[in-house]
LUMBAVO-853661 format. One line per 2 residues: number of its first residue (from 1); their letters; for each residue x, y negated, z negated of N, C-alpha, C. Coordinates in steps of 0.02 Angstrom, whole numbers, padded with zeros to 5 digits. Atoms other than C-alpha are relative to their C-alpha. Example, Ala and Ser with C-alpha at 12.3 -4.5 7.8 and 13.67 -1.06 7.14 Angstrom:
1	AS	00045/00059/00000/00615/00225/-00390/00045/-00060/00000  -00042/00059/00003/00684/00053/-00357/-00039/-00055/-00037 .
! end
This chain:
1	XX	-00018/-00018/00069/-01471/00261/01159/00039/-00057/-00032  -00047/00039/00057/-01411/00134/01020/00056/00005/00004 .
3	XX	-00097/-00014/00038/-01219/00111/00989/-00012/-00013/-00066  -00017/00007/00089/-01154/00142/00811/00050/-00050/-00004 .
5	XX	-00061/00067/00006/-01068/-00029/00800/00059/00037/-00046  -00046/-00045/00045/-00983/00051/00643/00048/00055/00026 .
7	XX	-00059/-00037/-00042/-00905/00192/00714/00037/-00004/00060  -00049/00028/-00033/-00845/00092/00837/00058/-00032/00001 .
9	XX	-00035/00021/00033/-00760/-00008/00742/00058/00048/-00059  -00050/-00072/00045/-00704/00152/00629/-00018/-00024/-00064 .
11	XX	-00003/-00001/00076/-00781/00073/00478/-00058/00035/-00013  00062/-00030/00017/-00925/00124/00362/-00034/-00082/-00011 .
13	XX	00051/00051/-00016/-01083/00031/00339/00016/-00056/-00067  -00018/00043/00054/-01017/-00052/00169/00058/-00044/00000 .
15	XX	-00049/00023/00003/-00876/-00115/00246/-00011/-00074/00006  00036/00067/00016/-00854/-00314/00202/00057/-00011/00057 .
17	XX	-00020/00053/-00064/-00809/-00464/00321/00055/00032/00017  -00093/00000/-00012/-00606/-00439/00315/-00002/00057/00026 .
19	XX	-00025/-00070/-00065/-00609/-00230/00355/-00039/-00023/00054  00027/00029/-00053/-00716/-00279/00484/00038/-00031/00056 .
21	XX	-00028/00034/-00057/-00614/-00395/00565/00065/00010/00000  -00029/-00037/-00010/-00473/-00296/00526/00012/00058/00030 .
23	XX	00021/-00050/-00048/-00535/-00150/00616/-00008/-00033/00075  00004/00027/-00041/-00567/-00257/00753/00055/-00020/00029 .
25	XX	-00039/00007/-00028/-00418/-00330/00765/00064/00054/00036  -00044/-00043/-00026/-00318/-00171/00772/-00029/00035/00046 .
27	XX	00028/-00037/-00030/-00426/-00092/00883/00005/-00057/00068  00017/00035/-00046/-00449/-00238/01009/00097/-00028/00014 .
29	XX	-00058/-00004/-00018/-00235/-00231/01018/00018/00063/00028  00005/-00073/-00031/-00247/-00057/01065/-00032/00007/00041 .
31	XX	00021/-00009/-00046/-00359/-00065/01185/-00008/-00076/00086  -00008/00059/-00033/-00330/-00235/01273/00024/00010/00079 .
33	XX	-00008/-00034/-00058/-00352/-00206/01458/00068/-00045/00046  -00079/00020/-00038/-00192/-00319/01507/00046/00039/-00021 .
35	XX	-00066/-00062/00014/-00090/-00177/01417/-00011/00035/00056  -00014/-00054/-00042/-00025/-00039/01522/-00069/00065/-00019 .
37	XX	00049/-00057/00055/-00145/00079/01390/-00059/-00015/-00004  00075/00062/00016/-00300/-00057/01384/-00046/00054/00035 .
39	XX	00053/-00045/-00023/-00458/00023/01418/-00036/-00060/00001  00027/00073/00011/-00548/-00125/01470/-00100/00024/-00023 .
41	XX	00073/-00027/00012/-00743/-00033/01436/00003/-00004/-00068  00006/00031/00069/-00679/-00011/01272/-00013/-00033/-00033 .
43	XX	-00007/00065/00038/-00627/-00175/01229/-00063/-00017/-00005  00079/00046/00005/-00788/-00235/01292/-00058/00025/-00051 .
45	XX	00047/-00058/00041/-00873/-00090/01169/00030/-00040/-00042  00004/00008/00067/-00787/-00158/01014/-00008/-00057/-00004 .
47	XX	00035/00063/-00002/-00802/-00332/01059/-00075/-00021/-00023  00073/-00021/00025/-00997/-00308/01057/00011/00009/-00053 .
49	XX	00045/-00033/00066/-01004/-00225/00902/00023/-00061/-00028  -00034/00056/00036/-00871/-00362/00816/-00045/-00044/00004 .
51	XX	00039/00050/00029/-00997/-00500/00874/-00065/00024/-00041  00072/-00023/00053/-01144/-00398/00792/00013/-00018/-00097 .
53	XX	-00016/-00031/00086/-01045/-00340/00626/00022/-00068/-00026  -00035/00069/00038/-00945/-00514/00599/-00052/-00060/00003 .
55	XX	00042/00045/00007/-01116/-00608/00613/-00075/00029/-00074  00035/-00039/00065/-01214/-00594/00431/-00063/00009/00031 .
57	XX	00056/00002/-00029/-01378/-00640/00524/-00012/00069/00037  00021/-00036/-00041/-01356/-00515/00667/00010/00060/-00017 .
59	XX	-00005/-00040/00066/-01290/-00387/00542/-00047/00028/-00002  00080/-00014/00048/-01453/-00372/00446/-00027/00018/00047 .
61	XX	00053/-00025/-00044/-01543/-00345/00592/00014/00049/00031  -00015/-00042/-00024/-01443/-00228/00653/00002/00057/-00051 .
63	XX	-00007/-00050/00069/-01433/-00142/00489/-00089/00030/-00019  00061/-00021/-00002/-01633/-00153/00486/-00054/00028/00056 .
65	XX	00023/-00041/-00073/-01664/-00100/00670/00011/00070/00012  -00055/-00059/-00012/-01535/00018/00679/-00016/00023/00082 .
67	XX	-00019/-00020/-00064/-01584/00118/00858/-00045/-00055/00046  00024/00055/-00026/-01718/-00022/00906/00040/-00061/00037 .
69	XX	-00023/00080/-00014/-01595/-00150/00914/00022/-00013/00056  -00047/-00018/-00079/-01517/-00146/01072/-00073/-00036/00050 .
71	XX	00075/00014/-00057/-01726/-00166/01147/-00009/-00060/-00037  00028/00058/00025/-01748/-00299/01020/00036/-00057/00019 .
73	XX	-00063/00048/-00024/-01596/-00403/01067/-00007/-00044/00057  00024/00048/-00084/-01628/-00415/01245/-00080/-00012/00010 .
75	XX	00072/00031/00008/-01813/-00443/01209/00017/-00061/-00025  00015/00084/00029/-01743/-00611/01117/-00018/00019/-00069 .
77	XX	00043/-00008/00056/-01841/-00573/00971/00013/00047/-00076  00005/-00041/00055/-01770/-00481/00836/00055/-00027/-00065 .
79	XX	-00007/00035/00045/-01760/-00597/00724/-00032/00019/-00084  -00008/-00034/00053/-01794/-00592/00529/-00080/00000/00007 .
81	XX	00074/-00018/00002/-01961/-00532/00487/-00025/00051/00045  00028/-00044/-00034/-01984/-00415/00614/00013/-00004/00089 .
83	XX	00000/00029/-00085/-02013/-00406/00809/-00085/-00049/00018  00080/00067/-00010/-02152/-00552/00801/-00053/00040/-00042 .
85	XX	00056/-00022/00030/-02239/-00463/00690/-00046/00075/00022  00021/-00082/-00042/-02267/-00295/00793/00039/00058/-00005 .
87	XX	-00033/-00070/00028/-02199/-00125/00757/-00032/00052/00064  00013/-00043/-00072/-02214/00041/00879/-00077/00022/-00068 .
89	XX	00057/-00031/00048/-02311/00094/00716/-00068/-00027/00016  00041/00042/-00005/-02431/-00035/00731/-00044/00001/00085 .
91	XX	00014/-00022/-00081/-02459/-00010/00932/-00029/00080/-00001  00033/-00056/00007/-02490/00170/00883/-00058/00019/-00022 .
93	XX	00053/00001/00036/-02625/00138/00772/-00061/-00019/00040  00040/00047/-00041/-02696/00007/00891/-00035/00046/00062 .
95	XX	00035/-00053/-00048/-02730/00150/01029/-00008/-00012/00058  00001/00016/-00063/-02772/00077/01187/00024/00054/00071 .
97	XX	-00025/-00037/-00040/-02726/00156/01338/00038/00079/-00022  -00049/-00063/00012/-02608/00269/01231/-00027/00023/-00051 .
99	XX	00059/-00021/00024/-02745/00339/01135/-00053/-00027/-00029  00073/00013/00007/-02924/00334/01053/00003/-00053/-00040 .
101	XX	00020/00068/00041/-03014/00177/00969/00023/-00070/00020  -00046/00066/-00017/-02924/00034/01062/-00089/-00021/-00001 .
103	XX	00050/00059/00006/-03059/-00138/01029/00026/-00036/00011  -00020/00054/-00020/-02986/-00266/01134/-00017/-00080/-00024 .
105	XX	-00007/00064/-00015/-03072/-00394/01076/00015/-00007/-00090  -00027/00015/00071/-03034/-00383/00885/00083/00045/-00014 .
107	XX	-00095/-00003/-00013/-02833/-00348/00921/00036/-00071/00039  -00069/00038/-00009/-02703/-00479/00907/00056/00015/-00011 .
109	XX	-00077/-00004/00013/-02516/-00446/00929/00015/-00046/00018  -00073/00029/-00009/-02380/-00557/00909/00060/00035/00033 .
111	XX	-00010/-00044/-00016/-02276/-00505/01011/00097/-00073/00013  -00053/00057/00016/-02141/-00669/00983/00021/-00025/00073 .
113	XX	00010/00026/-00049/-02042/-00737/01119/00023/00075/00077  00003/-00057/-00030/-02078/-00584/01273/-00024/-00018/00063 .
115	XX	-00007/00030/-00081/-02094/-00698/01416/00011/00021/00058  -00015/-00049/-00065/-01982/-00596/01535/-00043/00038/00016 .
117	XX	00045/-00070/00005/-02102/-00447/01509/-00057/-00030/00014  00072/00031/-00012/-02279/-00529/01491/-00019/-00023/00041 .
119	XX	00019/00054/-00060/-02262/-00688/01577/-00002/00011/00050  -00010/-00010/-00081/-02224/-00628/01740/-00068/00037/00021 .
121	XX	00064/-00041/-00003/-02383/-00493/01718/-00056/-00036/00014  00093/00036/00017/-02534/-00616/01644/00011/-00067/00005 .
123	XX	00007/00107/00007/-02566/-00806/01655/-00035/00016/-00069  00005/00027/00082/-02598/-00889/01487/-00002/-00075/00008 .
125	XX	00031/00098/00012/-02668/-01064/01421/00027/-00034/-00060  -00006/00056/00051/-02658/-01104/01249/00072/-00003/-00030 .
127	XX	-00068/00021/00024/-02511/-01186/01181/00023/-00016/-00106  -00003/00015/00066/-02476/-01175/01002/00077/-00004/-00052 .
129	XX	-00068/00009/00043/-02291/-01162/00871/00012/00024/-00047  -00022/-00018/00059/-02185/-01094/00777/00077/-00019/00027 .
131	XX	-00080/00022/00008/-01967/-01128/00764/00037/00048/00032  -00057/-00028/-00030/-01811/-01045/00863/00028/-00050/00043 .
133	XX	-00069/00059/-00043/-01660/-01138/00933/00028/00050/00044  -00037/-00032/-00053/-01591/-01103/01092/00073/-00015/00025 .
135	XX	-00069/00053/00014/-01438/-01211/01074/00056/00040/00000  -00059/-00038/-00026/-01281/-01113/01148/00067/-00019/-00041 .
137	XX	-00051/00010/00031/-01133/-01076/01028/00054/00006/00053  -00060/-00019/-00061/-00976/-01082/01127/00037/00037/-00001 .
139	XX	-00021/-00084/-00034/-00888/-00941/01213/00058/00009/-00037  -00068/-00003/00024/-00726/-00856/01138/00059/-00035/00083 .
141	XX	-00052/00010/-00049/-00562/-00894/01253/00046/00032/-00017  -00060/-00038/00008/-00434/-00785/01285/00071/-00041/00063 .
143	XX	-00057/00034/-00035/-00249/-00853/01340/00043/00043/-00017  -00078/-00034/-00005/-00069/-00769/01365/00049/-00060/-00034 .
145	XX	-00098/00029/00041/00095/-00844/01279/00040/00045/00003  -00047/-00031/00003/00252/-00780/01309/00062/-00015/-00010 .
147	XX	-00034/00028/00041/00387/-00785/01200/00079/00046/00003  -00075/-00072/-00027/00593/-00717/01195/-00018/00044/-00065 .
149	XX	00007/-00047/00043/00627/-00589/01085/00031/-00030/-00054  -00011/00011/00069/00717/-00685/00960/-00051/-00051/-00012 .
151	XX	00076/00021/00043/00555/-00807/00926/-00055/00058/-00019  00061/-00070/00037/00453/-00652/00916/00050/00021/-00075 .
153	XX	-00042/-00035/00049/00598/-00584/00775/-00023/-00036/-00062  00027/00030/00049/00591/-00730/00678/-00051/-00066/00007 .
155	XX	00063/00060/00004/00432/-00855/00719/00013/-00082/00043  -00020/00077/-00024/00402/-01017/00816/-00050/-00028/00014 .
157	XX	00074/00044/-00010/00287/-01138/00866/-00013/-00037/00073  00016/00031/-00065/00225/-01180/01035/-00046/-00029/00006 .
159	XX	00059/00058/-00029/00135/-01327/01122/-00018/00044/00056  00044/00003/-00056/00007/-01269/01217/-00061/-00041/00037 .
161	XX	00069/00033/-00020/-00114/-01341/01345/-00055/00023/00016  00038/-00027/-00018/-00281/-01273/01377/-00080/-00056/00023 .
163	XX	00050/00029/-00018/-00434/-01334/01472/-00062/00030/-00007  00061/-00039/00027/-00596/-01290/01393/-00051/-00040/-00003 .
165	XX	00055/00040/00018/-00764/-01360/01352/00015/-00056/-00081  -00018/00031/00079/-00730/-01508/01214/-00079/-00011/-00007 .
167	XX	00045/00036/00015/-00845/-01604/01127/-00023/-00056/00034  -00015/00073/-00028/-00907/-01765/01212/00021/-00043/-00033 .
169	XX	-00025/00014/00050/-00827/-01877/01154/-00046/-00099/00007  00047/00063/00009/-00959/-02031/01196/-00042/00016/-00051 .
171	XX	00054/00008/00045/-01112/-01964/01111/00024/00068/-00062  -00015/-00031/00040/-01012/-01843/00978/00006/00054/-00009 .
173	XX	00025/-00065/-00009/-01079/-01667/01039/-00056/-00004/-00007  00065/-00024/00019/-01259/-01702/01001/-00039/-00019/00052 .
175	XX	00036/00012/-00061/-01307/-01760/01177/-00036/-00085/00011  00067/00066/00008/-01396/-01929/01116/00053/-00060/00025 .
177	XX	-00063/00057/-00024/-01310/-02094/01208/-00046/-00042/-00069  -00037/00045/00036/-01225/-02205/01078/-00086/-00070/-00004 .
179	XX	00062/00069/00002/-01372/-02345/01029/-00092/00058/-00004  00041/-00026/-00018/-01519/-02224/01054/-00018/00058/-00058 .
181	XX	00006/-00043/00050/-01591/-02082/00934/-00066/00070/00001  00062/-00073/-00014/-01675/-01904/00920/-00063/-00011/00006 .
183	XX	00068/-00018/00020/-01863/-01893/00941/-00044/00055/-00012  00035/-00071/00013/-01983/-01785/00883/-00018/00042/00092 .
185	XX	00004/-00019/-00048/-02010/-01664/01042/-00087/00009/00019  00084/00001/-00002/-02186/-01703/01118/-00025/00069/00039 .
187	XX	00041/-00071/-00018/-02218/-01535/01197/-00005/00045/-00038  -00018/-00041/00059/-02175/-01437/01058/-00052/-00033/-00073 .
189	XX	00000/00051/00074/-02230/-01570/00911/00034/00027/-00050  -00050/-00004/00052/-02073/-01533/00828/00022/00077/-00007 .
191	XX	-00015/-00077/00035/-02086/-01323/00813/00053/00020/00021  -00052/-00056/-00046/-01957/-01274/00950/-00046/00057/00041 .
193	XX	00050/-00057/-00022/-02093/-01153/01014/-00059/-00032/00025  00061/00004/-00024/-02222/-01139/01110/-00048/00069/00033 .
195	XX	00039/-00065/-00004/-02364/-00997/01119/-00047/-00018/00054  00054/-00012/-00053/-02473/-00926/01244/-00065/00044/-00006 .
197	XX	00066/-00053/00003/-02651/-00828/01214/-00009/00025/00053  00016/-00028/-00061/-02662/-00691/01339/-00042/00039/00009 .
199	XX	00042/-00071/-00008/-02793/-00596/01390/-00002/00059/00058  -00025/-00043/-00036/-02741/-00425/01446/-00060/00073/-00019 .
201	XX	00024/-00057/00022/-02835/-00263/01451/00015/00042/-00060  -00017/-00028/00059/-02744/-00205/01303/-00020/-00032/-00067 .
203	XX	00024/00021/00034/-02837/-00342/01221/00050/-00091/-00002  -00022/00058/-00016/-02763/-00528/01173/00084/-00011/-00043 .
205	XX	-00065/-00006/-00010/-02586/-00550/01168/00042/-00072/-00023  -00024/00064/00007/-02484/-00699/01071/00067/00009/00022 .
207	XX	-00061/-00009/-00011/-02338/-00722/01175/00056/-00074/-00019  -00057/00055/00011/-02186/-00858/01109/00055/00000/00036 .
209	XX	-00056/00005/-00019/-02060/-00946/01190/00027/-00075/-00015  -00024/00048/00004/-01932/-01064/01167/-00015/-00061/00026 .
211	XX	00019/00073/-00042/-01989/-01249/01208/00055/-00019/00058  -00072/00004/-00054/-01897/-01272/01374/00016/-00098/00002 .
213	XX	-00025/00057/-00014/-01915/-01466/01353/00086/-00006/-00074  -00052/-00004/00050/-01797/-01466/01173/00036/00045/-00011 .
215	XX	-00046/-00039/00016/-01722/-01312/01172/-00008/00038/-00068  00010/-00013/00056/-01802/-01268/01013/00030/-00016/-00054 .
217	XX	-00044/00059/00051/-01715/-01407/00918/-00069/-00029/-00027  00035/00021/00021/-01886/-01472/00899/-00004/-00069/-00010 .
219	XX	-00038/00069/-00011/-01805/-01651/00928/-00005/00008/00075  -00026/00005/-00083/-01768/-01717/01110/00052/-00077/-00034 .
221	XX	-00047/00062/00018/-01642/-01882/01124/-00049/-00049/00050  00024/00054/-00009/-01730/-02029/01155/00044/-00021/00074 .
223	XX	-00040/00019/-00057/-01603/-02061/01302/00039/00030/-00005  -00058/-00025/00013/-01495/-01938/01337/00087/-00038/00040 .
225	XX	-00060/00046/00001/-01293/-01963/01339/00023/-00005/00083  -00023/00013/-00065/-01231/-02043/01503/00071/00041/00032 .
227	XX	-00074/-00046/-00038/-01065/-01951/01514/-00008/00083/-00001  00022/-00085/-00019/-01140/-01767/01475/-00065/00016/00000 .
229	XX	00091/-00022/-00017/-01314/-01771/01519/-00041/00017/-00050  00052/-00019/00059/-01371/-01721/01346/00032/00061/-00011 .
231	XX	-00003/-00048/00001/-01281/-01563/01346/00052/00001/-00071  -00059/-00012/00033/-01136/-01617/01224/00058/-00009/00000 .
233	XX	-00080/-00015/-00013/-00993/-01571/01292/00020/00005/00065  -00019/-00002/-00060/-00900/-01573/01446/00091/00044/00005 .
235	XX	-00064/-00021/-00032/-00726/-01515/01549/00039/-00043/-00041  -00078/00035/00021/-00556/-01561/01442/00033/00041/-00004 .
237	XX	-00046/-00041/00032/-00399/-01537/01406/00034/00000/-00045  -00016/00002/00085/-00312/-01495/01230/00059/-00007/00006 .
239	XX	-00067/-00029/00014/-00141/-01498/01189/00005/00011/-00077  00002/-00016/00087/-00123/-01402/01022/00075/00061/-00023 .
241	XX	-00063/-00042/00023/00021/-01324/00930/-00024/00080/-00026  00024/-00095/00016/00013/-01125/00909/00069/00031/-00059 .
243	XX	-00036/-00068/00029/00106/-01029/00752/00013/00058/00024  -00008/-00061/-00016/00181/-00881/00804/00045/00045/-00050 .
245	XX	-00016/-00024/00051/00223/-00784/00651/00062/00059/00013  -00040/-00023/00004/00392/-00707/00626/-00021/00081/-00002 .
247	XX	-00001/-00078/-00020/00394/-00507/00678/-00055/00037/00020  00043/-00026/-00031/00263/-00514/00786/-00023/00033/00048 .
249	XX	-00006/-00079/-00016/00216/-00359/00895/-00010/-00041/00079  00037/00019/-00055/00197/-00380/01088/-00055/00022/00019 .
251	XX	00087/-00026/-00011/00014/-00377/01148/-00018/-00028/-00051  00062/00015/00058/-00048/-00436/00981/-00034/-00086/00021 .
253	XX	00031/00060/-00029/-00173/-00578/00984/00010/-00042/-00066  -00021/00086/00071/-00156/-00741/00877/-00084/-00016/00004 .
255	XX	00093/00045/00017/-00365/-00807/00821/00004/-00060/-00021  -00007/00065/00047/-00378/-00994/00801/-00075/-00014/00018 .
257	XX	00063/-00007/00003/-00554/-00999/00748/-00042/-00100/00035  00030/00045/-00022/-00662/-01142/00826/00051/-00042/00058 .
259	XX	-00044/00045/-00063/-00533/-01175/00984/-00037/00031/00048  00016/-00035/-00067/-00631/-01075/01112/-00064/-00076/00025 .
261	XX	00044/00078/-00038/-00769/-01186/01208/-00055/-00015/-00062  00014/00033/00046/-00853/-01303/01130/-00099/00003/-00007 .
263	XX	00065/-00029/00006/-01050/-01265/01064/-00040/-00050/00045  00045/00076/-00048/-01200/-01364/01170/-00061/-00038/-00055 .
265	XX	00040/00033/00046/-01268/-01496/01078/00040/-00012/-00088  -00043/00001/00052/-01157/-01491/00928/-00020/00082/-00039 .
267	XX	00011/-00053/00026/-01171/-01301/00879/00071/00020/00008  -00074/-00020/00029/-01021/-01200/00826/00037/00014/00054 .
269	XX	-00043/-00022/-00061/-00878/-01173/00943/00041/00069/-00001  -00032/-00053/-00004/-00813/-01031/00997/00076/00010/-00034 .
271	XX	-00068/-00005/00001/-00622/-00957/00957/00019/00019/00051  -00038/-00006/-00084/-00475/-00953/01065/00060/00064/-00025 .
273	XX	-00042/-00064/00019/-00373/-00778/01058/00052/-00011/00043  -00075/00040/-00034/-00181/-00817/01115/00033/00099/00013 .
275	XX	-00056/-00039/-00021/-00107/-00646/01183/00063/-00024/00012  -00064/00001/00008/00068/-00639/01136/00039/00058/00051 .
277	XX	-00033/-00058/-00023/00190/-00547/01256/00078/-00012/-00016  -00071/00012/00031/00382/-00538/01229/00049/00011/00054 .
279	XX	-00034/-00032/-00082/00509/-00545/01375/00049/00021/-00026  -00086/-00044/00027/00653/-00423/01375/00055/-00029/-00005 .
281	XX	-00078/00060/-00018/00815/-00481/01323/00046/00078/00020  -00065/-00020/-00023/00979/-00415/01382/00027/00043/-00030 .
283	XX	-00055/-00033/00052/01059/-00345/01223/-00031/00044/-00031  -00002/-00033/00048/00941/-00305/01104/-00084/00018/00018 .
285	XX	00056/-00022/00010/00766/-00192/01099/-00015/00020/-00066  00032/-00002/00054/00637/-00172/00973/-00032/00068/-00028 .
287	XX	00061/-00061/00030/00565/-00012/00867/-00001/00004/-00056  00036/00017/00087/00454/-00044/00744/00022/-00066/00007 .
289	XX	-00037/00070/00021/00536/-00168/00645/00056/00000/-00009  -00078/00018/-00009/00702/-00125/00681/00022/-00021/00060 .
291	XX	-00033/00008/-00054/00807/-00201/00817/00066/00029/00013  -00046/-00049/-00035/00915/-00100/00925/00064/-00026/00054 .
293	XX	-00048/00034/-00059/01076/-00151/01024/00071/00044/00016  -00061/-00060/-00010/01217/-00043/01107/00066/-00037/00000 .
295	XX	-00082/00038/00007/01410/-00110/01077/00052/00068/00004  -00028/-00026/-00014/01530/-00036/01136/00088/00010/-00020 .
297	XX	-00072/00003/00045/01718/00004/01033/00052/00049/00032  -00049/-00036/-00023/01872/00076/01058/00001/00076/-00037 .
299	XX	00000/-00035/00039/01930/00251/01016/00015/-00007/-00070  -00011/00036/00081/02025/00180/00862/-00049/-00022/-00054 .
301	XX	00065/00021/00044/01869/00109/00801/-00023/00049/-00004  00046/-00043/00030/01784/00234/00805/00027/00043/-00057 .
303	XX	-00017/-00051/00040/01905/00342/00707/00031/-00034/-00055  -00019/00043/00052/01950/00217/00594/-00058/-00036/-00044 .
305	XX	00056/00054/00016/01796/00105/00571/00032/-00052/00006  -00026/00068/00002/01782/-00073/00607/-00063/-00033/-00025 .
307	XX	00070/00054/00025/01641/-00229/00582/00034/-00037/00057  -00006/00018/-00053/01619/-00303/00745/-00056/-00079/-00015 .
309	XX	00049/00064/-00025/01524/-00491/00798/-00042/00019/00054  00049/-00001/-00035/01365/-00475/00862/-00019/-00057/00042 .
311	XX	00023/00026/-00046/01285/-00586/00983/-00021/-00092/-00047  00017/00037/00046/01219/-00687/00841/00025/-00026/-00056 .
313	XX	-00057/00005/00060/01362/-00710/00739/-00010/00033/-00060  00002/-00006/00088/01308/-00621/00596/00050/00084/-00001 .
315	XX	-00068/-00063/00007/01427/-00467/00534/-00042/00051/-00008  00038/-00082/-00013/01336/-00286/00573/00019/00037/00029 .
317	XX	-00013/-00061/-00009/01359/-00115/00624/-00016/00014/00051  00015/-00035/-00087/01352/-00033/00806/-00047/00047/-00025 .
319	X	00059/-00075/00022/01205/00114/00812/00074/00061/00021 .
! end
């Protein structure tokens, strides 16, 4: 059965980018399986939907699939236009096995790229094209920071180090060594794709798949780069400064968009999500957004009133 990304998230289907990733964010602090409360199945439930709903592309398709999508997804293929051009409608009509009038030899489906499924079934010959990139955006990253309670109160800024996928930094991220330059991809001639004509009892069968020499770049590198094999990017490490915004909650996460690992081939990079935790101090605890601290006075004071020095020098009131 389909998930309702949406009601996972708690929005409706009109909701734009920001609720979206406002819903997300409060939901993915609430359920964050390093809390005591975390439901880690959850997380991983709204996660999913977040990359569906916060991608416009995968959106639409999810918005035009609706319970399909889930089979279309991990088929590869459910991309715009359709599923290669094939519908259940269309298979119904067609008849074969699953009822009357099937004519094998005047039926062609597209059936896009369905490799896992097919290929393994039928052998196939002819090689023909059409476009899809296989080119790996890079992963989110999640990290811990932990901070006292008076930088959580009022804000600070920490150096952190993290070791992630960078960019290369010989051939730029695009794989090609320095002196050398893309070529058109000769197995492909340029599409990114490559098709197969199958002939199956259900009649003949166009199955697509990604060109495994380019990646469905439809380019190759004339020589790829000597320090990352063509891939891009390799093992580093960052040192980058982190905002931590004045009266911020423990457990919440910090998003610094394009720090997570780095895409292959020069495609977009992931983000890096900074869990914030807060270590206990001594004096004073937090609720809400008030801070709480016990002091202790004489009888006199009390029956008099006084104004005592806090910890912090500033002039305030005992609870």
């Amino acid at each position: 059965m389909a998930k309702d990304y949406y009601s996972l998230l708690g929005v409706d289907k009109n909701a734009t980018e920001a609720d979206i990733k406002k819903a997300f964010r409060k939901l993915a602090h609430e359920h964050h399986p390093d809390k005591s409360s975390g439901d880690a199945e959850k997380f991983k439930e709204i996660n999913e939907a977040y990359q569906v709903l916060n991608n416009k592309e995968k959106r639409d398709q999810y918005d035009q699939y609706g319970t399909t999508f889930d089979q279309a997804r991990r088929q590869g293929n459910a991309g715009p236009g359709g599923f290669g051009g094939f519908s259940a409608e269309d298979f119904s009509r067609a008849g074969g096995p699953f009822g009357g009038g099937f004519r094998t030899e005047n039926i062609n489906f597209d059936f896009g790229d369905l490799g896992d499924i097919f290929g393994d079934l039928f052998g196939g010959g002819v090689r023909s094209r059409t476009r899809t990139t296989r080119s790996r955006a890079g992963a989110d990253i999640e990290a811990a920071v932990q901070v006292t309670f008076e930088e959580a109160a009022f804000g600070t800024e920490k150096v952190i180090e993290l070791e992630r996928q960078v960019a290369c930094d010989r051939c730029g991220g695009d794989g090609v060594e320095p002196g050398a330059k893309k070529e058109t991809c000769p197995t492909c001639s340029g599409a990114g794709q490559v098709e197969q004509l199958q002939q199956t009892f259900m009649g003949t069968f166009r199955q697509a798949s990604v060109c495994p020499e380019c990646q469905g770049e439809g380019q190759r590198a004339s020589k790829k780069c000597s320090s990352c094999g063509g891939d891009g990017r390799k093992r580093g490490t960052e040192t980058m400064k982190l905002k931590i915004p004045a009266g911020i909650n423990d457990g919440e996460s910090l998003r610094l968009s394009g720090k997570g690992q780095a895409g292959q081939k020069g495609t977009s990079a992931g983000d890096l999500f900074i869990r914030i935790s807060i270590a206990p101090h001594s004096l004073f605890s937090r609720d809400g957004d008030d801070v709480r601290t016990t002091l202790g006075i004489s009888v006199s004071d009390a029956a008099l009133g006084a104004k005592k020095n806090i910890r912090d020098g500033k002039r305030g009131h005992s609870e």
